[in-house]
C-alpha positions as CSV (number, residue, x, y, z in Angstrom):
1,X,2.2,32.8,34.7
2,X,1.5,36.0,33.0
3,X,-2.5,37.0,33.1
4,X,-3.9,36.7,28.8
5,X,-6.4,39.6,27.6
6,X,-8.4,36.6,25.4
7,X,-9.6,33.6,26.4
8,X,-11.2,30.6,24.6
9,X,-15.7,30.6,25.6
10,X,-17.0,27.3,25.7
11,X,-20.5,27.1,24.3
12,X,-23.9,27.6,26.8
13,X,-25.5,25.0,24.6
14,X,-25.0,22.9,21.9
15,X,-28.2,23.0,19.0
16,X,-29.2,21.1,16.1
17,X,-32.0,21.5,13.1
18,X,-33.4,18.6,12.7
19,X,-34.4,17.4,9.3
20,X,-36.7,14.9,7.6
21,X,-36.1,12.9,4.6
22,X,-36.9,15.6,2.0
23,X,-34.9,18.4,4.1
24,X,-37.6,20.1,5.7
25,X,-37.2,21.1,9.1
26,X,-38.6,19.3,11.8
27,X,-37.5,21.8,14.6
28,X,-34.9,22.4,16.9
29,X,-32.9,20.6,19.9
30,X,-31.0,22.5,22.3
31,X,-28.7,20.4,24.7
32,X,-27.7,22.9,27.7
33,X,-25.9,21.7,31.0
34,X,-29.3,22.0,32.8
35,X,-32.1,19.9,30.1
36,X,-32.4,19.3,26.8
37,X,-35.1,21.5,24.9
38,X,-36.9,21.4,21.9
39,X,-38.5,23.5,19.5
40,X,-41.0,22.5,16.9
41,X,-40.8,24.4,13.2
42,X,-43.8,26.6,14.1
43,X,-43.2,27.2,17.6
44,X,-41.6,30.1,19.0
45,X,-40.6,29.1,22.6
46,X,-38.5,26.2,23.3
47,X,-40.3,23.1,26.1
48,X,-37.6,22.0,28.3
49,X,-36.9,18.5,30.9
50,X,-34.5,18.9,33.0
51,X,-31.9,16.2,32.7
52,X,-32.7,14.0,35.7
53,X,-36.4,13.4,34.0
54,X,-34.5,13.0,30.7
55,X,-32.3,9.9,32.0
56,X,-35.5,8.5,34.3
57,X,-37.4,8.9,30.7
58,X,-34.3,7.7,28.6
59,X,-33.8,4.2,31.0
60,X,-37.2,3.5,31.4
61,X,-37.9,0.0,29.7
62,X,-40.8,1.4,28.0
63,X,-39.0,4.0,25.7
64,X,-37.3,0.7,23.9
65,X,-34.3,3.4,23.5
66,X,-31.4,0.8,22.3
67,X,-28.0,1.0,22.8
68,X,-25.9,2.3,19.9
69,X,-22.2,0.9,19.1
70,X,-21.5,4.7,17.7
C-alpha cells in the first residue's frame, strides 16, 4: 500500500461552552482522554479529575446522577 502525504487528526479533546437560559456563558468543559476539565467564565485556568475520580464520583449513590435513555 502506497505511503499518503495527509492524514486525517483526531481531536486531543473534545470542548463545549456551556450556557444558561438567557445565553450567557457559564464556562467551559473540556473532555480529554486523560479527565474532564472545566473552566468557569472568569477563570483563566482549567481544574481537572482524572477520569477514574470522575466515574468513582459519577457512580457514587450520593450524586443521584440518573440514567438517560439518550
Amino acid at each position: 500500500m502506497p505511503k499518503f502525504n495527509n492524514s486525517f487528526k483526531s481531536p486531543e479533546h473534545i470542548e463545549e461552552t456551556i450556557v444558561d437560559e438567557n445565553g450567557a456563558v457559564i464556562g467551559t468543559i473540556r473532555i480529554k482522554p486523560s479527565g474532564i476539565l472545566w473552566k468557569a467564565k472568569s477563570q483563566q485556568k482549567f481544574k481537572k479529575v482524572d477520569l477514574k475520580t470522575f466515574l468513582a464520583w459519577i457512580d457514587d449513590p450520593k450524586t443521584k446522577a440518573k440514567l438517560v435513555t439518550k
